[in-house]
MARBALO-470040 format. One record per residue (C-alpha): residue number from 1; x negated, y negated, z; residue in three letters. Coordinates in steps of 0.05 Angstrom, whole numbers, plus 5000, padded with zeros to 4 digits. Layout:
N
+-----+------+------+------+---------+
| num |   c1 |   c2 |   c3 | residuo |
+-----+------+------+------+---------+
| NUM |    X |    Y |    Z |     Ala |
...
+-----+------+------+------+---------+
//
This chain:
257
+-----+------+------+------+---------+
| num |   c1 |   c2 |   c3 | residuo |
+-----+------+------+------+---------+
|   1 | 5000 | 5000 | 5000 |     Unk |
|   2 | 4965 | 4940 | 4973 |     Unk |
|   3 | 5003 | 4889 | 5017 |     Unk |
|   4 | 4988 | 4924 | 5084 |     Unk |
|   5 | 4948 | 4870 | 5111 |     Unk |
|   6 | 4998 | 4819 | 5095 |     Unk |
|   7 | 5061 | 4865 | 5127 |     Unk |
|   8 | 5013 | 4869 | 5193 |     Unk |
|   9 | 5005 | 4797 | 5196 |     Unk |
|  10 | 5068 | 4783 | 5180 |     Unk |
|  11 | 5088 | 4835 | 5239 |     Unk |
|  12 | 5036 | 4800 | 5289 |     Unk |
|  13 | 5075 | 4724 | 5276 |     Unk |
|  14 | 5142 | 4763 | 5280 |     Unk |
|  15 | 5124 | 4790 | 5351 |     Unk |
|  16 | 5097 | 4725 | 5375 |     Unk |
|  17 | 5153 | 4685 | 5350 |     Unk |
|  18 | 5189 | 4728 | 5411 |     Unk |
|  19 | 5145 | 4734 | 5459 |     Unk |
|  20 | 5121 | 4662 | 5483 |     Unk |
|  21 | 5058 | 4690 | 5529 |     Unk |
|  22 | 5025 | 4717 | 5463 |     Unk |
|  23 | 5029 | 4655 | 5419 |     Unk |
|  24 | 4968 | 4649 | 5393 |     Unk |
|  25 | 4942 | 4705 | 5408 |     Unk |
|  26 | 4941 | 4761 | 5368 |     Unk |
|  27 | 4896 | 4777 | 5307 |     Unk |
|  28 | 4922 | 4743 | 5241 |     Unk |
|  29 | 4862 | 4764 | 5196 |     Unk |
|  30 | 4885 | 4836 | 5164 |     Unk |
|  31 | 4896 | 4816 | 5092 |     Unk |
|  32 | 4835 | 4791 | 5081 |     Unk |
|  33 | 4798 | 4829 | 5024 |     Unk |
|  34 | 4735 | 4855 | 5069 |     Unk |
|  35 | 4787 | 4901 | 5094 |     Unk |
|  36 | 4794 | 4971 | 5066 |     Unk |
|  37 | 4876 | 4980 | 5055 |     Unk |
|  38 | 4867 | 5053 | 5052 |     Unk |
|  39 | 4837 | 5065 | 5129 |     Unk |
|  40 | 4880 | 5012 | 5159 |     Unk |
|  41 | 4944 | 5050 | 5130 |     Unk |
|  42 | 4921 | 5118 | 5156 |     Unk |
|  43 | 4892 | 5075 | 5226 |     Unk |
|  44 | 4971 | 5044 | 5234 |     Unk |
|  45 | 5007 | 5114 | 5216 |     Unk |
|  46 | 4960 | 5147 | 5272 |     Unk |
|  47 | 4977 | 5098 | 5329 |     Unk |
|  48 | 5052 | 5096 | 5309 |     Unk |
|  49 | 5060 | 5165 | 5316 |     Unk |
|  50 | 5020 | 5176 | 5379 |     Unk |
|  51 | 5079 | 5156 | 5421 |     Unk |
|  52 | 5141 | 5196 | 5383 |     Unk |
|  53 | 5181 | 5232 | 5431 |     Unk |
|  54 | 5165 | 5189 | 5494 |     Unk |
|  55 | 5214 | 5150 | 5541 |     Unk |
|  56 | 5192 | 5082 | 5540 |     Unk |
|  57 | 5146 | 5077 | 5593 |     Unk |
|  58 | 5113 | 5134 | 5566 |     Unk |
|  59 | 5099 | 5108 | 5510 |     Unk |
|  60 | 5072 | 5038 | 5550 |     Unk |
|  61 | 5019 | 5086 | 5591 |     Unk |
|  62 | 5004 | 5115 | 5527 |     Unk |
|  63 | 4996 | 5059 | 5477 |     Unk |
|  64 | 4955 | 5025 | 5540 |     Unk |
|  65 | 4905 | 5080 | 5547 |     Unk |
|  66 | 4890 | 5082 | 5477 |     Unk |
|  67 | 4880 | 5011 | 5484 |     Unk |
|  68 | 4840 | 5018 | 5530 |     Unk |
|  69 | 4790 | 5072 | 5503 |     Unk |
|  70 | 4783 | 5032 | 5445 |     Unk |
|  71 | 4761 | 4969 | 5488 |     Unk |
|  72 | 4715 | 5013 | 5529 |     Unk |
|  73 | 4682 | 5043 | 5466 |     Unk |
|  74 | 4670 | 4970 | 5440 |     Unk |
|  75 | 4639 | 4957 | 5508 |     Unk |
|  76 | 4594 | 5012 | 5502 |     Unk |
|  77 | 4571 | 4987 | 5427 |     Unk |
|  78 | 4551 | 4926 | 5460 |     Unk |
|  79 | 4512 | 4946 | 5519 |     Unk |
|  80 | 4493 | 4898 | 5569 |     Unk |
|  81 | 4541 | 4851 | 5534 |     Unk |
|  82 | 4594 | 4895 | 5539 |     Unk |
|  83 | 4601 | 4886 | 5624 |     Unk |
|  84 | 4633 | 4815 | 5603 |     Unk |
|  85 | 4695 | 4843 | 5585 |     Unk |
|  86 | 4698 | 4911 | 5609 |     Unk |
|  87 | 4692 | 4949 | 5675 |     Unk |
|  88 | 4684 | 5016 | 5676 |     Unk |
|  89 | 4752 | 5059 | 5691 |     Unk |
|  90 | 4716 | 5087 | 5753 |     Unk |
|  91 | 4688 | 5028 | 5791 |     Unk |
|  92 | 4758 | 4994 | 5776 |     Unk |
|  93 | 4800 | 5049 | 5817 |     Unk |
|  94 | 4752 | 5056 | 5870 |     Unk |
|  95 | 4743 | 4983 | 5882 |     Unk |
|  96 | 4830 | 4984 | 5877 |     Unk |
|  97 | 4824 | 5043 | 5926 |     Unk |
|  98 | 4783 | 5007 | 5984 |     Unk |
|  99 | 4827 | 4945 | 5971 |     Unk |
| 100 | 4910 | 4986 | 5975 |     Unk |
| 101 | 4938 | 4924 | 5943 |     Unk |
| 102 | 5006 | 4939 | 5950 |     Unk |
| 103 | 5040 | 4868 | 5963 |     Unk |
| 104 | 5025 | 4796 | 5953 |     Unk |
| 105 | 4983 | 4751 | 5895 |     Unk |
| 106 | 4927 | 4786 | 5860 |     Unk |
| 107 | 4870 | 4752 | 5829 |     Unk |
| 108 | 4804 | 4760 | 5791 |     Unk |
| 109 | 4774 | 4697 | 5774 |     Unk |
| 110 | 4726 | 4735 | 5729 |     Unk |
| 111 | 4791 | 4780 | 5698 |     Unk |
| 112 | 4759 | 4807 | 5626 |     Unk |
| 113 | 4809 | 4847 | 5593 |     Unk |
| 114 | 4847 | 4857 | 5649 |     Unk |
| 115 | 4828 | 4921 | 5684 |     Unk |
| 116 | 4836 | 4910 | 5752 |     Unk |
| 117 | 4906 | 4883 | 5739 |     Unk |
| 118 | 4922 | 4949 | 5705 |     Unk |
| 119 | 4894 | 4996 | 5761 |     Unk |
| 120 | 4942 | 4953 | 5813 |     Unk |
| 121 | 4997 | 4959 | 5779 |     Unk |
| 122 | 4988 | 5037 | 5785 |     Unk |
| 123 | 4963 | 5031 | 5848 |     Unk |
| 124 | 5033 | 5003 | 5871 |     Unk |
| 125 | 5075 | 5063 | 5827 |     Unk |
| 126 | 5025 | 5121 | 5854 |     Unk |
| 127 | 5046 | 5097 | 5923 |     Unk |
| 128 | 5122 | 5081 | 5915 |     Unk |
| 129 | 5121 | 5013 | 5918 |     Unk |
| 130 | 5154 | 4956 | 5878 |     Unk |
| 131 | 5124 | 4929 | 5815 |     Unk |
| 132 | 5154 | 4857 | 5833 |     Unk |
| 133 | 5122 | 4866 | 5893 |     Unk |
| 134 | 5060 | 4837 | 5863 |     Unk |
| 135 | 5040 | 4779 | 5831 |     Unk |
| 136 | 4982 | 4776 | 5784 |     Unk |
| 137 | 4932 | 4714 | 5765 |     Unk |
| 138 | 4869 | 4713 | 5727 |     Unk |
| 139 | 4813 | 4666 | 5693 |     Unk |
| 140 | 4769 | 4680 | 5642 |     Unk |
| 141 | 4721 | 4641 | 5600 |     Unk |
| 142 | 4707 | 4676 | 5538 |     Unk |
| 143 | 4765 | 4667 | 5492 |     Unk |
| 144 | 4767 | 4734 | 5458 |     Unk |
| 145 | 4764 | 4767 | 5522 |     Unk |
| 146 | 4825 | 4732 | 5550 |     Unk |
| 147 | 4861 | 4742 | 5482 |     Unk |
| 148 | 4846 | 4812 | 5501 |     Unk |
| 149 | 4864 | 4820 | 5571 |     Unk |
| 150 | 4936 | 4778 | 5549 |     Unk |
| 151 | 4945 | 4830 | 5493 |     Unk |
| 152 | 4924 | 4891 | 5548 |     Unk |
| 153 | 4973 | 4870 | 5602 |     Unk |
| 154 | 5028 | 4854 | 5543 |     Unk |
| 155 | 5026 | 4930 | 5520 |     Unk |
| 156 | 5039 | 4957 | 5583 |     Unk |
| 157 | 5102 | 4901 | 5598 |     Unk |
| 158 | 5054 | 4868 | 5656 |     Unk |
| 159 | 5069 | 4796 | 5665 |     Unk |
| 160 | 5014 | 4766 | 5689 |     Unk |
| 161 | 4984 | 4681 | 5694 |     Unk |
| 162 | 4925 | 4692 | 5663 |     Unk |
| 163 | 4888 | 4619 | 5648 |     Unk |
| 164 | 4822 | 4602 | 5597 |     Unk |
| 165 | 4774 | 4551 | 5598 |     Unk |
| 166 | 4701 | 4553 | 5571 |     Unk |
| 167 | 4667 | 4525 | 5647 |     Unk |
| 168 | 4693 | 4588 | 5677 |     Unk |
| 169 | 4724 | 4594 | 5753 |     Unk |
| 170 | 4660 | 4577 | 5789 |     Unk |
| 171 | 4657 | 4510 | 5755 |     Unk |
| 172 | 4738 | 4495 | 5736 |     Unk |
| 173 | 4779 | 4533 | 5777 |     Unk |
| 174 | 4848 | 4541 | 5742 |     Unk |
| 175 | 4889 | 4564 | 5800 |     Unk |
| 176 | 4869 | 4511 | 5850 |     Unk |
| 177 | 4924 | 4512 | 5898 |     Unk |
| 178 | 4930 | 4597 | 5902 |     Unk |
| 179 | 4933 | 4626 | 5960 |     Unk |
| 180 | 4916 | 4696 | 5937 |     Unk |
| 181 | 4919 | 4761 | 5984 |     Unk |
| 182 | 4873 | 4799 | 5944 |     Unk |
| 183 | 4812 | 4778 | 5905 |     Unk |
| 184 | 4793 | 4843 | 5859 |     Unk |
| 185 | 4742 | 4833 | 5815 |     Unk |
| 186 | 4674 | 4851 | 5792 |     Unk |
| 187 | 4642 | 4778 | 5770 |     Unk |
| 188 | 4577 | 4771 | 5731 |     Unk |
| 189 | 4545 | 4715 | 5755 |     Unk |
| 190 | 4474 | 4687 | 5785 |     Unk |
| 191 | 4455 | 4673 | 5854 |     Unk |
| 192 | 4457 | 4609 | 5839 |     Unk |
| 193 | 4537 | 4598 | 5822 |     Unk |
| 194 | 4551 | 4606 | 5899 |     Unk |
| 195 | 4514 | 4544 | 5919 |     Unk |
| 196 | 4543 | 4471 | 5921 |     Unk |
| 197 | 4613 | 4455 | 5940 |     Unk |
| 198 | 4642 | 4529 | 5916 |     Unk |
| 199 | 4615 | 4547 | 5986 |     Unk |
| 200 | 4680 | 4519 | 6011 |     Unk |
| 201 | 4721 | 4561 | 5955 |     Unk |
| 202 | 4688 | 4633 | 5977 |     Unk |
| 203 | 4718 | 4692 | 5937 |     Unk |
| 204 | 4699 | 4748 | 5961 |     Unk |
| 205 | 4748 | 4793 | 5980 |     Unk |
| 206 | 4739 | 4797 | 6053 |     Unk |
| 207 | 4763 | 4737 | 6064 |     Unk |
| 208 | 4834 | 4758 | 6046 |     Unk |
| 209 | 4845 | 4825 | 6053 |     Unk |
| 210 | 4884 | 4841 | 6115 |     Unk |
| 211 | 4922 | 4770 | 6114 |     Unk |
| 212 | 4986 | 4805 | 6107 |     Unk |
| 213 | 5012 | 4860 | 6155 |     Unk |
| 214 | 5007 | 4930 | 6150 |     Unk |
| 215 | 5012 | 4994 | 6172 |     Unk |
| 216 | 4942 | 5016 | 6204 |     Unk |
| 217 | 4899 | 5067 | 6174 |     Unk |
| 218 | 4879 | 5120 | 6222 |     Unk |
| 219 | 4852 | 5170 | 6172 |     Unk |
| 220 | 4774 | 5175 | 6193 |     Unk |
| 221 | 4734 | 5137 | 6147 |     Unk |
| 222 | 4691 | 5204 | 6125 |     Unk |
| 223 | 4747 | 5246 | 6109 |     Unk |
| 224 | 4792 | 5187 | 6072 |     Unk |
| 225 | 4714 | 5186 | 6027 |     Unk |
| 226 | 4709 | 5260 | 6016 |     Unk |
| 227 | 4789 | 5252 | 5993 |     Unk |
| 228 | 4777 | 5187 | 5953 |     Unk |
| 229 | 4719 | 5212 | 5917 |     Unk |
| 230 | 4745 | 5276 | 5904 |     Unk |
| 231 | 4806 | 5236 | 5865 |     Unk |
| 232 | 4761 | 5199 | 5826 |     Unk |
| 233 | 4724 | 5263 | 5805 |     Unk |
| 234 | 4802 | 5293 | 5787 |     Unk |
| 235 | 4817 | 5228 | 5747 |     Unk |
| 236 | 4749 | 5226 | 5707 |     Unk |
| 237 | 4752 | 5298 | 5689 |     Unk |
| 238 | 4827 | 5280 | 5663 |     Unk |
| 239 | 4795 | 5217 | 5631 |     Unk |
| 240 | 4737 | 5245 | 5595 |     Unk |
| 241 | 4794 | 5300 | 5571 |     Unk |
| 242 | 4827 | 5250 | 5542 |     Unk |
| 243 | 4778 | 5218 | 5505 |     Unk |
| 244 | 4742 | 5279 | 5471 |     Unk |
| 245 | 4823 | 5290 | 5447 |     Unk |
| 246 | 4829 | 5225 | 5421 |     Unk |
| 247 | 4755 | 5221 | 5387 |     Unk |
| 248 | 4766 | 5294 | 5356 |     Unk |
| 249 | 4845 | 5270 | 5326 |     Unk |
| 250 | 4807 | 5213 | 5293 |     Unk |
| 251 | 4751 | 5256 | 5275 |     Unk |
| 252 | 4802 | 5297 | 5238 |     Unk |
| 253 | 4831 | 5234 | 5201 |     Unk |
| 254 | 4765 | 5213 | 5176 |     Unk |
| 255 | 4749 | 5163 | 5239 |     Unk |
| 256 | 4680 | 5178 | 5266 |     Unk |
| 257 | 4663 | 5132 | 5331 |     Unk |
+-----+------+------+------+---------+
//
């Protein structure tokens, strides 16, 4: 279909038109000639049908995690560059783990694609609590990041404020008068951005945690570690078995990663 490119962008106005959080967001650039019309046919029929047969939160969790691999496989491409926009799967459930944010305002001032806002909101289902129990805010200062983190939470139906400026938190904070419960986030910064007046606007998470009341923990800190780590091992098993399925189905389509 030689007019692929030009249905897809024509699809990607379309669905901003309706949704006002993703104006201006989404890629416009697929009918442009660089772009081979026979792969991105074969690329759309793949993720169209990888949903078929799925209630519709199914098909959120699904669509997300695909998202998902692909961003962590373009983080991996990069290297060092890639830790700007993408935390390991891993580090962002343990660090989600030590933190139990199950109600109140959730922020990462250094928010990428939007990870850690992901791994709450699952958090919060895995424990029977109440989506709208949370509230979500973010910053990020690298445009195409934030475009992807507003496109990651968007898949999954996450509404979330997530702002953008080029000076980044530690020099223009977007959410100055937030009073957020939880700071998750794993920032990459220097020594050097704690210094100055952002002493007076700490964000580590320390400083809020525990500001809202809660049940206390008695599990013994050793065995709630040998049960913690032993889910993670569970969920990266089930991860990695997910991605050697996904990477063989493309494989068999003619995708090689």
């Amino acid at each position: 279909m030689p007019t692929i490119g030009l249905v897809i962008d024509s699809a990607m106005l379309k669905i901003e038109q309706e949704n006002d959080g993703l104006k201006g967001i989404l890629p416009k650039d697929y009918a442009k000639e660089s772009l081979n019309k026979i792969m991105l046919g074969q690329l759309i029929d793949l993720i169209s049908g990888i949903a078929m047969g799925k209630t519709n939160n199914g098909s959120k969790d699904i669509l997300g995690r695909v998202y998902e691999y692909f961003i962590s496989q373009f983080a991996g491409s990069e290297g060092k560059r890639g830790g700007e926009f993408y935390t390991p799967r891993s580090i962002v459930q343990v660090l989600v783990e030590m933190l139990e944010p199950y109600e109140g305002r959730i922020y990462d001032p250094c928010c990428g694609s939007g990870g850690m806002f992901v791994q709450s909101e699952k958090f919060v289902k895995e424990h029977g609590g109440r989506i709208n129990s949370i509230s979500i805010y973010g910053q990020e200062s690298n445009n195409t990041t934030w475009r992807l983190a507003k496109m990651n939470l968007a898949i999954r139906g996450i509404d979330a404020d997530i702002k953008f400026n080029n000076d980044g938190s530690f020099h223009k904070d977007e959410h100055k008068t937030l009073k957020a419960d939880f700071i998750l986030a794993n920032p990459q910064f220097n020594t050097s951005d704690w210094g100055g007046d952002r002493l007076n606007f700490v964000l580590t998470p320390g400083r809020y945690v525990g500001s809202m009341a809660k049940e206390e923990d008695n599990e013994p800190f050793a065995e709630k570690m040998t049960r913690l780590v032993a889910t993670l091992k569970d969920q990266t098993n089930e991860a990695n078995r997910l991605n050697s399925a996904i990477v063989a189905n493309l494989k068999e389509l003619g995708f090689e990663l």
